[in-house]
ROVEXSE-879494 format. One record per residue (C-alpha): residue number from 1; residue in one letter; x, y, z. Coordinates in nm, 2 decimals, always signed. Layout:
% ROVEXSE-879494
+-----+----+--------+--------+--------+
:   i : aa :   east :  north :     up :
+-----+----+--------+--------+--------+
: NUM :  A :      X :      Y :      Z :
...
+-----+----+--------+--------+--------+
% end
This chain:
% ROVEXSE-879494
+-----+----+--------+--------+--------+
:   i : aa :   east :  north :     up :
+-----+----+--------+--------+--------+
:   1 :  X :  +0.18 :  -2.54 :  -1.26 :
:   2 :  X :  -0.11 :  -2.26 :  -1.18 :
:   3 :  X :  +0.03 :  -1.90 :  -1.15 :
:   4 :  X :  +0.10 :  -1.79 :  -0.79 :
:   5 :  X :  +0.03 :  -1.42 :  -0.76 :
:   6 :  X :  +0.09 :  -1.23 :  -0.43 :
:   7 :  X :  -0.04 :  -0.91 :  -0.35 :
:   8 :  X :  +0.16 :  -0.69 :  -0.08 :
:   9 :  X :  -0.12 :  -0.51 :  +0.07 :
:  10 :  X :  -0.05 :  -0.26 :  +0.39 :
:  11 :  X :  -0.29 :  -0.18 :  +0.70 :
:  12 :  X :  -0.28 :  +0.20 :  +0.73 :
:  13 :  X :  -0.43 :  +0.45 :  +0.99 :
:  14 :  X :  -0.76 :  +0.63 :  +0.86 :
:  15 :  X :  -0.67 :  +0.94 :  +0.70 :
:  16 :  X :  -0.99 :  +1.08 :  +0.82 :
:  17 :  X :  -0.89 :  +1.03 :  +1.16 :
:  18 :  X :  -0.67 :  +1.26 :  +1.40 :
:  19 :  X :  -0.33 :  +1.10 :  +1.32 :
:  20 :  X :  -0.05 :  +1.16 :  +1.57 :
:  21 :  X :  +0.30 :  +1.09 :  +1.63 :
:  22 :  X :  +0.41 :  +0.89 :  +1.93 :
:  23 :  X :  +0.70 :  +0.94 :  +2.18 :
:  24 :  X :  +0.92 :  +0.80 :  +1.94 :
:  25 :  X :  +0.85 :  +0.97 :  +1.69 :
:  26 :  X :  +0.68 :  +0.66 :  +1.53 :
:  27 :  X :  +0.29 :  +0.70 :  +1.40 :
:  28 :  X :  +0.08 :  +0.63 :  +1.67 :
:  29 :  X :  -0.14 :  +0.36 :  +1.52 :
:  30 :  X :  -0.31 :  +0.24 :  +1.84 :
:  31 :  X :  -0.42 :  +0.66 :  +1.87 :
:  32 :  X :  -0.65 :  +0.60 :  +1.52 :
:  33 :  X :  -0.85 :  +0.35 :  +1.37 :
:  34 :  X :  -0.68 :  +0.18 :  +1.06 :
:  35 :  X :  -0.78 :  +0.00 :  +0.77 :
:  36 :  X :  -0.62 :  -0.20 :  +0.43 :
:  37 :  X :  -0.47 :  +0.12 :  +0.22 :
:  38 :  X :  -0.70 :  +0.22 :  -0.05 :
:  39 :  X :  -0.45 :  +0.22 :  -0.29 :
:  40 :  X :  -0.34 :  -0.12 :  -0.24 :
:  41 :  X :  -0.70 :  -0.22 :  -0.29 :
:  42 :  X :  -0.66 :  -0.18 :  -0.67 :
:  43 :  X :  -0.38 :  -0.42 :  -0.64 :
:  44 :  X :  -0.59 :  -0.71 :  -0.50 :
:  45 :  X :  -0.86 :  -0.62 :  -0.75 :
:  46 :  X :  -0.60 :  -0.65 :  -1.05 :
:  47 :  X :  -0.48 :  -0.98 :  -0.91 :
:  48 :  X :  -0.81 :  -1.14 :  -0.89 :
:  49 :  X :  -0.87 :  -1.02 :  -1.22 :
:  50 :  X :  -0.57 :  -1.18 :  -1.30 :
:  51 :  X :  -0.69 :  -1.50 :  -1.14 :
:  52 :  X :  -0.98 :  -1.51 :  -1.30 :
:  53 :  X :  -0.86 :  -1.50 :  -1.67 :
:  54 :  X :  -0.61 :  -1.76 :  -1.59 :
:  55 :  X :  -0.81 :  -2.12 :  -1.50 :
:  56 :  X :  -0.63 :  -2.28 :  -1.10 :
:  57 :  X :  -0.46 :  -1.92 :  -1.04 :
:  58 :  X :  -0.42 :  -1.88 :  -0.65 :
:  59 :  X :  -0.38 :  -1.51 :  -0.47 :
:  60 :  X :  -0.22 :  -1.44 :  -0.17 :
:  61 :  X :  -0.23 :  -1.14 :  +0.07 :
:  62 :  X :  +0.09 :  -1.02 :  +0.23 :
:  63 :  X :  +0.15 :  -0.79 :  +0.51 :
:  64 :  X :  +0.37 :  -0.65 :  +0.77 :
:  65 :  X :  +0.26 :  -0.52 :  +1.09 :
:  66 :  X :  +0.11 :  -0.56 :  +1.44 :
:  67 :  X :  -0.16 :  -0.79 :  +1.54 :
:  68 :  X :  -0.42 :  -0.48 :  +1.41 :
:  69 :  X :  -0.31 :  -0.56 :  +1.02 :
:  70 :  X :  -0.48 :  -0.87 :  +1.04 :
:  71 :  X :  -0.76 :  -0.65 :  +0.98 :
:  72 :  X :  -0.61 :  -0.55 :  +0.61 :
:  73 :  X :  -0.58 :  -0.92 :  +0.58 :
:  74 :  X :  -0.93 :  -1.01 :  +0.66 :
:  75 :  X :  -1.09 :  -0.73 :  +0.40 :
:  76 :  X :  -0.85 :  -0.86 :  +0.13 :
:  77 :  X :  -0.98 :  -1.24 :  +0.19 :
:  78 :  X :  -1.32 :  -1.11 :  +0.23 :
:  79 :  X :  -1.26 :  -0.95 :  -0.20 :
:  80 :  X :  -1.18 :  -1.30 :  -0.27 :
:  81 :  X :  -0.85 :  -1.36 :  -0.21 :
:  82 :  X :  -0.74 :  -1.73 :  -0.13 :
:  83 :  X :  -0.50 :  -1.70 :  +0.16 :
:  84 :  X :  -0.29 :  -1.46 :  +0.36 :
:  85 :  X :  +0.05 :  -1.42 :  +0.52 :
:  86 :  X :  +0.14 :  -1.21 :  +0.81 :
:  87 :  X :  +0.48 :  -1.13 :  +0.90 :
:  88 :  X :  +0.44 :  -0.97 :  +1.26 :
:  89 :  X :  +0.73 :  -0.95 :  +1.56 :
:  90 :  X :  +0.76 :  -0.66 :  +1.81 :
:  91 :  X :  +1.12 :  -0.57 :  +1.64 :
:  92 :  X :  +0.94 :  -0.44 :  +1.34 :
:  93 :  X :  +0.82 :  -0.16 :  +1.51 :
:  94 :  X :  +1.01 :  +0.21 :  +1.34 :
:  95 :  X :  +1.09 :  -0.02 :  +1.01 :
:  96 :  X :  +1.16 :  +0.22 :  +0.69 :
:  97 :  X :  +1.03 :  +0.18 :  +0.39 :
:  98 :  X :  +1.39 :  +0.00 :  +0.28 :
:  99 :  X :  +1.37 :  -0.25 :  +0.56 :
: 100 :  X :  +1.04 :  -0.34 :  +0.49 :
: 101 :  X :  +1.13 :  -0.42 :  +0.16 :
: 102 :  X :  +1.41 :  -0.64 :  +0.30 :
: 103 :  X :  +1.11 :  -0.83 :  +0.52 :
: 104 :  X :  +0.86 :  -0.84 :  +0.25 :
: 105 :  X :  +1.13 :  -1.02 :  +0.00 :
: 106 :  X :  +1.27 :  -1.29 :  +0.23 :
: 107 :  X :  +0.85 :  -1.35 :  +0.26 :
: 108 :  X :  +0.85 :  -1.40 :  -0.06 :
: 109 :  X :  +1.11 :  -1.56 :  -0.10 :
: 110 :  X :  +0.94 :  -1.81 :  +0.15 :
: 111 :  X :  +0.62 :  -1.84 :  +0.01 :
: 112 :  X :  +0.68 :  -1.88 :  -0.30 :
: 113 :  X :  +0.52 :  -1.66 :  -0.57 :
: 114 :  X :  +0.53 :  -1.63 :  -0.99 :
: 115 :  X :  +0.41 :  -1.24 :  -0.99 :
: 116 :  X :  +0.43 :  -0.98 :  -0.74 :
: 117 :  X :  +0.15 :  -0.68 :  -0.71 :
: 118 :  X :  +0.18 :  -0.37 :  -0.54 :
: 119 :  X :  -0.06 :  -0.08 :  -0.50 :
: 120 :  X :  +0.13 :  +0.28 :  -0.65 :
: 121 :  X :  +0.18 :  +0.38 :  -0.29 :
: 122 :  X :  +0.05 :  +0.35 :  +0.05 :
: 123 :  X :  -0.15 :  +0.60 :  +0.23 :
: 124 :  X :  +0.01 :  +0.68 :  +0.49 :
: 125 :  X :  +0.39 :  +0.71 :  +0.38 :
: 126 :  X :  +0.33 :  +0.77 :  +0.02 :
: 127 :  X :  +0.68 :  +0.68 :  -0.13 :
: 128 :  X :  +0.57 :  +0.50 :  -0.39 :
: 129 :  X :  +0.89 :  +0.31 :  -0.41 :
: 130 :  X :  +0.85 :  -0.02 :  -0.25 :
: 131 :  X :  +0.74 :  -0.20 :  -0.56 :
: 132 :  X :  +1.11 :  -0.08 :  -0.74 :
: 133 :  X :  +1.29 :  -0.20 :  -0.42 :
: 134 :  X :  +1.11 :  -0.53 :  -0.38 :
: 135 :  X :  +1.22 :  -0.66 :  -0.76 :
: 136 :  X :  +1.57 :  -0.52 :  -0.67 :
: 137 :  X :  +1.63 :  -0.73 :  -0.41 :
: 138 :  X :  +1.42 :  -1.04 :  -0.56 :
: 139 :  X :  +1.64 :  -0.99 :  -0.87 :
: 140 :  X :  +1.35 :  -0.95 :  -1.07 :
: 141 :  X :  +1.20 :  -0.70 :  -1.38 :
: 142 :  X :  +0.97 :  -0.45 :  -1.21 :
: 143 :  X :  +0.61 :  -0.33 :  -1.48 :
: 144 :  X :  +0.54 :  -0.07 :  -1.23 :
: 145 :  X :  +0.25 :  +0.23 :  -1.23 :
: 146 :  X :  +0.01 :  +0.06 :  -1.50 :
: 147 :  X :  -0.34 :  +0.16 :  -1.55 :
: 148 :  X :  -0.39 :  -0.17 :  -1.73 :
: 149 :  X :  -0.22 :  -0.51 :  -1.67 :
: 150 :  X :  -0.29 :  -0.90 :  -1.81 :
: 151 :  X :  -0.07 :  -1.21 :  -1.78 :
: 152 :  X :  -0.07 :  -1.46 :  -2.10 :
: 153 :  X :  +0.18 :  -1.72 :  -2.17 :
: 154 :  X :  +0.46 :  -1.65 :  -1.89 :
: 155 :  X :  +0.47 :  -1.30 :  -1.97 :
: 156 :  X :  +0.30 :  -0.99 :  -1.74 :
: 157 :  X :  +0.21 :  -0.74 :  -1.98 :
: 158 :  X :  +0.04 :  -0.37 :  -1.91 :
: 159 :  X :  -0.03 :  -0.02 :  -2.00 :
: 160 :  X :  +0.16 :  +0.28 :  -1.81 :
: 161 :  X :  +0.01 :  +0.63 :  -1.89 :
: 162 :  X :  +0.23 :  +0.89 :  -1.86 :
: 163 :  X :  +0.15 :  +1.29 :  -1.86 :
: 164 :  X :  +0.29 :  +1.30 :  -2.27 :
: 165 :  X :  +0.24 :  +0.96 :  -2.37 :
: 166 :  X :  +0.13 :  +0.59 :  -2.30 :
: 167 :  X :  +0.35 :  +0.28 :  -2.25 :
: 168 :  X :  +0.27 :  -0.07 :  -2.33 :
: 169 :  X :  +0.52 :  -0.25 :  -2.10 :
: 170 :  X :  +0.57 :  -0.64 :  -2.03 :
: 171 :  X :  +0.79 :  -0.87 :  -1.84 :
: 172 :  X :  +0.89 :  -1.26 :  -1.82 :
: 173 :  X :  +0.69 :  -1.42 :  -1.52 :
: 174 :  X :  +0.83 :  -1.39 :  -1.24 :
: 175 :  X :  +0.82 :  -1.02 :  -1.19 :
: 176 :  X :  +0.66 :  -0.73 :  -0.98 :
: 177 :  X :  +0.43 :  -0.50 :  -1.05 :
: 178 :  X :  +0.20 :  -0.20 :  -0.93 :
: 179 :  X :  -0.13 :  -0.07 :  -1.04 :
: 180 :  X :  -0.24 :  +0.28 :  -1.01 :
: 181 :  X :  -0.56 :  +0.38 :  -0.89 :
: 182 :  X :  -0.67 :  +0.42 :  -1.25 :
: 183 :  X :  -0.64 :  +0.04 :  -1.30 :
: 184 :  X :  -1.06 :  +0.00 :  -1.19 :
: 185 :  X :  -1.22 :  +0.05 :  -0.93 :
: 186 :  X :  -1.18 :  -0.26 :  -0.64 :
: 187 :  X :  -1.50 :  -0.47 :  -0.56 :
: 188 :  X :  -1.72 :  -0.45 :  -0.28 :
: 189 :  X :  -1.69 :  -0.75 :  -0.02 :
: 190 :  X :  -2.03 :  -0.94 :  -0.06 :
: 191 :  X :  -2.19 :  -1.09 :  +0.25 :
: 192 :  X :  -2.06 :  -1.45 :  +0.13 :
: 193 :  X :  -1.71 :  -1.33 :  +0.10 :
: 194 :  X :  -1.68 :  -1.18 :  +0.45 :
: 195 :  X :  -1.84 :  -1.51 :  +0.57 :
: 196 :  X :  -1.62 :  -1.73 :  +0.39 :
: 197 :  X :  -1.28 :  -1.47 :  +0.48 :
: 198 :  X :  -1.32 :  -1.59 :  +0.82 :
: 199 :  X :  -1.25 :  -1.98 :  +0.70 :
: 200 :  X :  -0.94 :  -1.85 :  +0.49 :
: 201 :  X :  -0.60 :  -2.03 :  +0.62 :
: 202 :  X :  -0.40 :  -1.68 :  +0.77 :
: 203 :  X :  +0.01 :  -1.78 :  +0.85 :
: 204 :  X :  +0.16 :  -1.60 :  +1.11 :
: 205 :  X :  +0.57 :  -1.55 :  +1.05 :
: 206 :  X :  +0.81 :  -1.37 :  +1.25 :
: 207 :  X :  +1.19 :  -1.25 :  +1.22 :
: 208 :  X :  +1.34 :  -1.57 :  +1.32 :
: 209 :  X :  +1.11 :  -1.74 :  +1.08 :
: 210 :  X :  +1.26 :  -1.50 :  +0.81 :
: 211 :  X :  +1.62 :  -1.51 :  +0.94 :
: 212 :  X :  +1.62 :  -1.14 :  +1.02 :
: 213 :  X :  +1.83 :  -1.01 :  +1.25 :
: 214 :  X :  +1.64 :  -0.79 :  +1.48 :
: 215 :  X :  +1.92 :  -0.48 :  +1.46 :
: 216 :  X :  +1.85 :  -0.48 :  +1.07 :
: 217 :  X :  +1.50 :  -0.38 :  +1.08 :
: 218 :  X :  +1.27 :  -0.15 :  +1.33 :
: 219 :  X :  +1.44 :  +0.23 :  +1.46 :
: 220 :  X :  +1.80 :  +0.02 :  +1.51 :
: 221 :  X :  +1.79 :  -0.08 :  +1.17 :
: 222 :  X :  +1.59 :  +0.25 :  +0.99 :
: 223 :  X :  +1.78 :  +0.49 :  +0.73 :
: 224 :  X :  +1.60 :  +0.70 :  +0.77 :
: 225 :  X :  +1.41 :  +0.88 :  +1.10 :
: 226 :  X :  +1.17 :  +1.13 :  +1.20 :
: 227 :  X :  +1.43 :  +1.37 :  +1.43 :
: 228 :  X :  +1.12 :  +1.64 :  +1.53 :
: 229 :  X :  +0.76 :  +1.67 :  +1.54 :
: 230 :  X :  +0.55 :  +1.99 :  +1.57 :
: 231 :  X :  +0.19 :  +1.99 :  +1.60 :
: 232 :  X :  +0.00 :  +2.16 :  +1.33 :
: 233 :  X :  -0.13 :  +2.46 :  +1.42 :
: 234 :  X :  -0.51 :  +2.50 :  +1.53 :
: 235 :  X :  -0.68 :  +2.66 :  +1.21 :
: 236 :  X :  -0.80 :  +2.99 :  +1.30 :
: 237 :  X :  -1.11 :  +3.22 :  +1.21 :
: 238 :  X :  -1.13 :  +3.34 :  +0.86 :
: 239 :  X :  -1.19 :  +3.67 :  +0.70 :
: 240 :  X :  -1.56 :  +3.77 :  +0.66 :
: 241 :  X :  -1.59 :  +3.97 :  +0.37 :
: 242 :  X :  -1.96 :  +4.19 :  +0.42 :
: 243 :  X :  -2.10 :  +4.31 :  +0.10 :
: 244 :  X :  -2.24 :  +4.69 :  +0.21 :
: 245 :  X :  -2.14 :  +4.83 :  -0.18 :
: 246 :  X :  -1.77 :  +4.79 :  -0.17 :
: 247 :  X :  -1.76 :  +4.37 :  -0.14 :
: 248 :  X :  -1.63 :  +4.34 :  -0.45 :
: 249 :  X :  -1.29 :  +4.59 :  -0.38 :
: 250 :  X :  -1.26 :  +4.41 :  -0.03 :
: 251 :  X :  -1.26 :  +4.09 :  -0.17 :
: 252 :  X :  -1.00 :  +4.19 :  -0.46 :
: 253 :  X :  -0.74 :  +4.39 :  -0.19 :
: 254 :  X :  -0.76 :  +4.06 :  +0.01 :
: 255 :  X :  -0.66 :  +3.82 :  -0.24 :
: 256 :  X :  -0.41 :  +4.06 :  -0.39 :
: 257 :  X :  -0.27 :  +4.08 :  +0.03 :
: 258 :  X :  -0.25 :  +3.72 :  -0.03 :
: 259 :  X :  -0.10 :  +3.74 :  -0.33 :
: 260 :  X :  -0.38 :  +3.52 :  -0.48 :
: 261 :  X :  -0.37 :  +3.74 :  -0.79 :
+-----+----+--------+--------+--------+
% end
């Protein structure tokens, strides 16, 4: 049987654009434009790496989110992945990082998979922790934060380099993973790959599809909520240090003010 490999992948607003909460304290995605996470693209490059070392290997894009994420979808086909799920309903909206574990799993658990990839986090939220809940609720061994990862035999295998010393990590197939953005750098779409992305079979799921209760997921369902929001404030007009002789001692009394040094 060829090895199944999903990736989890996550469309994320541009963190060079002016992000925003909205009324509910929810990011305002419609306010930015958003693309597929950076950090999850090392995780679709590992897993066609992956692919490509073992012969009839198939990869699959997962996400969660509104119509926009097809988006994340498309650039992930367009890498060379082979097909995509999408697991989009209204009731998602406000889902935590713990209830979209819960949705990603029973999509798993759905399409069927023999290794799991994550990114090391995503953008936007930044936890980091998806990856550790995923293979909790899957029941499976998690190989997470390698800068280096292979599959050979059944068995995931991969490096994980720490600040005092390096790891070398494996796990019985099936099994989750993530890849830090040390793992190599993700490949550029060619022009035949965006073509062909647009040809790649994309399945649409929803809660009832998943046999989620909508009260278990979105705000009802969240642990965890944003209760305030402030604005940041505008950035305002620096100190301009003029250098008439004594540039030098205004500069040092300045940073010593700021306790600098």
């Amino acid at each position: 049987m060829s090895l199944r490999i999903v990736v989890c992948v996550k469309y994320v607003p541009d963190a060079t654009g002016d992000r925003r909460f909205a009324d509910d304290t929810t990011t305002d995605r419609d306010a930015v434009d958003g693309l597929l996470s950076e950090l999850d693209e090392y995780g679709v490059e590992q897993a066609l790496r992956i692919a490509e070392a073992n012969e009839g290997a198939e990869v699959t894009v997962l996400t969660v989110g509104g119509d926009d994420a097809k988006d994340a979808l498309r650039k992930a086909l367009s890498m060379g992945a082979d097909k995509a799920v999408h697991v989009n309903d209204d009731d998602i909206h406000g889902s935590d990082v713990i209830a979209t574990s819960a949705i990603l799993a029973k999509a798993l658990e759905k399409t069927g998979f023999d290794l799991v990839v994550c990114g090391m986090a995503s953008t936007d939220g930044t936890m980091g922790v998806l990856p550790a809940l995923l293979a909790e609720r899957l029941g499976l061994p998690q190989v997470t934060l390698l800068s280096e990862v292979s599959v050979e035999a059944g068995t995931v295998k991969g490096r994980r380099d720490g600040d005092a010393a390096t790891e070398q990590v494996e796990a019985a197939l099936p099994a989750v993973v993530s890849v830090t953005d040390q793992s190599g750098e993700a490949r550029y779409p060619s022009f035949k790959g965006i073509m062909a992305a647009k040809k790649k079979p994309v399945q649409t799921l929803d809660l009832d599809d998943l046999d989620i209760e909508a009260d278990e997921v979105g705000l009802a369902g969240a642990w965890t909520a944003v209760e305030t929001v402030t604005e940041r404030p505008a950035r305002t007009k620096g100190t301009i240090v003029k250098n008439e002789g004594e540039g030098g001692k205004q500069l040092a009394a300045f940073l010593a003010e700021q306790k600098f040094i």
